[in-house]
C-alpha positions in Angstrom: 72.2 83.2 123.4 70.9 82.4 120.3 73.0 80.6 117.2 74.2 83.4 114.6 74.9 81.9 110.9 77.3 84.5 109.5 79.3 82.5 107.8 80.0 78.7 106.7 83.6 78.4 107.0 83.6 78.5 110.8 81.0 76.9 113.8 80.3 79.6 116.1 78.2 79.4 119.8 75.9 76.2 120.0 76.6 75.0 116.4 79.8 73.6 118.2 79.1 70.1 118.9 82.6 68.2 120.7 82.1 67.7 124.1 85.7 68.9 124.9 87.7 71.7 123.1 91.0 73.4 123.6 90.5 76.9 124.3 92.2 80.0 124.0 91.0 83.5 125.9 89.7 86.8 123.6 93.5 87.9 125.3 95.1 84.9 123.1 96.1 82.8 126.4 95.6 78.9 126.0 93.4 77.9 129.3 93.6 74.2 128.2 91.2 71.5 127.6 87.7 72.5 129.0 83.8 71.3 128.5 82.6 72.9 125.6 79.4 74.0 127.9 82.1 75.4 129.9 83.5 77.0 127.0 80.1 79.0 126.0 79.0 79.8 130.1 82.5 81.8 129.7 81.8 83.4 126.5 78.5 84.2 127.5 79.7 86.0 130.5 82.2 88.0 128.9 79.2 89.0 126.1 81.9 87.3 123.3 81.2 84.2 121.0 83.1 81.3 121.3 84.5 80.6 117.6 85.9 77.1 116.1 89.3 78.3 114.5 91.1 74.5 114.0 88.4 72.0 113.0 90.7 68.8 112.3 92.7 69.5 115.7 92.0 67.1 118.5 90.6 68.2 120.4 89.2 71.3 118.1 90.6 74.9 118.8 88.2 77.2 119.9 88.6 81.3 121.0 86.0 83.3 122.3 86.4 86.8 120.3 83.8 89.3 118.9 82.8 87.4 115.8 81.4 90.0 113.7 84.1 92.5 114.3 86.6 89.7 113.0 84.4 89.3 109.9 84.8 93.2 109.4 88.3 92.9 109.8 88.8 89.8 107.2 86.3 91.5 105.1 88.5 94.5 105.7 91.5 93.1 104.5 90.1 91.7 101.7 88.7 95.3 100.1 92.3 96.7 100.6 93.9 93.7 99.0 91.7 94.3 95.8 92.5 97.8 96.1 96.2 97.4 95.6 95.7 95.0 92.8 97.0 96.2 88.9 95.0 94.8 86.4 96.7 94.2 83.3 94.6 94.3 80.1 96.0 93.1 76.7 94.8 95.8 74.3 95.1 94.5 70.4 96.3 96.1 67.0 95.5 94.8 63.8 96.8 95.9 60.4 97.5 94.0 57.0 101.4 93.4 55.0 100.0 96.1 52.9 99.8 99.2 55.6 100.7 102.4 54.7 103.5 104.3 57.1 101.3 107.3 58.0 98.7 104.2 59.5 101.3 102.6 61.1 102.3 106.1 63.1 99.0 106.4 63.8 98.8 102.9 65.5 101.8 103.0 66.7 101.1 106.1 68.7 98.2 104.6 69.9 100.4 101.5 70.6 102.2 103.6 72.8 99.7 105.1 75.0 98.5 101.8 75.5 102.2 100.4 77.1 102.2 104.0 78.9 99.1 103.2 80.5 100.6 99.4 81.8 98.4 97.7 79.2 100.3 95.3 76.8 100.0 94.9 73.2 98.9 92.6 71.1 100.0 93.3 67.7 98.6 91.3 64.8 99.3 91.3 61.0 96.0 89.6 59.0 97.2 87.8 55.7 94.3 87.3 53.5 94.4 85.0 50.6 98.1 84.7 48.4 99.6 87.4 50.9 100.5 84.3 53.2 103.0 83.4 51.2 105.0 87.0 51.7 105.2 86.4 55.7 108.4 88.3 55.6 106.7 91.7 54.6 104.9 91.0 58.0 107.9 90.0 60.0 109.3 93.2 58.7 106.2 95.0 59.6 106.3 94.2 63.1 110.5 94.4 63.3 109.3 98.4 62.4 106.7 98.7 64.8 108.7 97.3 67.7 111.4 100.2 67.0 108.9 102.8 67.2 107.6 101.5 70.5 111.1 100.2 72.1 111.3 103.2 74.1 108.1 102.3 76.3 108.1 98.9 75.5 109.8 95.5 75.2 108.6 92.2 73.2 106.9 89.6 75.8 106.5 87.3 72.9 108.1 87.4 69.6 106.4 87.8 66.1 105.4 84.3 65.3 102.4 82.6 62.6 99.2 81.1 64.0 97.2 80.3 61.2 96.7 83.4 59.0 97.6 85.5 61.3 101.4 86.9 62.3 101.2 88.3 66.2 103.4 89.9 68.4 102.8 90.3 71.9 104.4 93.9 73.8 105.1 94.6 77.6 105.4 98.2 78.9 109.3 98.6 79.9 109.9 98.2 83.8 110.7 101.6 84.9 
């Protein structure tokens, strides 16, 4: 039989090199401490491969199974565990103290399809020169812009300064 590298995490066949091993059956019964020639002379015969699962034991555990069907199954597993995974993107809104309400609807309502959709929201008010200085026009800003929203969302992190900039992080409401 000749020596199949499929994959680096396990040895499989001749790569294993202990002279004794614990082995277990393709049925999952332990037959005990046996000759690793042994070992493969009973894989061979059964048209399996004989596959190191516990490196560090001593001895080392080794089963003889159909290696490439367990690497489909792993591999298996693995596509329907990305499948079920919910990526969450952080979608951002921008506006300045001195917004006018029909803008704010408008982003607001875009707001709001982004926290429908399980995004959250990163709302940000830019203050550009002296308007630093009137941070409460902001804070009241995004005070507003959270009640629009507070049906579909709720605040992850609160309005707070960094640098020139006040932001507001949203969540979409658990439903």
């Amino acid at each position: 039989m000749e020596v199949k590298i499929i994959s680096k995490e396990q040895l499989i066949n001749e790569e294993i090199r202990d002279k004794e091993i614990r082995l277990i059956d393709s049925n999952g019964e332990q037959l005990g401490i046996v000759p690793t020639k042994k070992a493969l002379e009973l894989a061979e015969s059964k048209q399996l491969d004989l596959v190191m699962i516990a490196e560090q034991a001593k001895p080392p555990v080794c089963k003889i199974m159909d290696y490439r069907k367990y690497l489909y199954e792993i591999s298996k597993k693995e596509k329907e565990a990305r499948k079920n995974q919910k990526v969450i993107n952080i979608k951002e809104i921008r506006f300045s103290p001195n917004i006018e309400e029909h803008d704010i609807s408008v982003k607001a309502k875009n707001a709001e399809k982004f926290l429908k959709d399980g995004d959250k929201v990163k709302v940000t008010v830019r203050f550009r020169g002296r308007e630093t200085d009137y941070s409460h026009i902001g804070q009241n800003l995004l005070k507003g812009f959270y009640e629009r929203l507070s049906s579909v969302g709720d605040i992850e992190k609160e309005a707070k300064m960094e640098g020139r900039n006040l932001i507001m992080i949203l969540k979409p409401k658990k439903s």
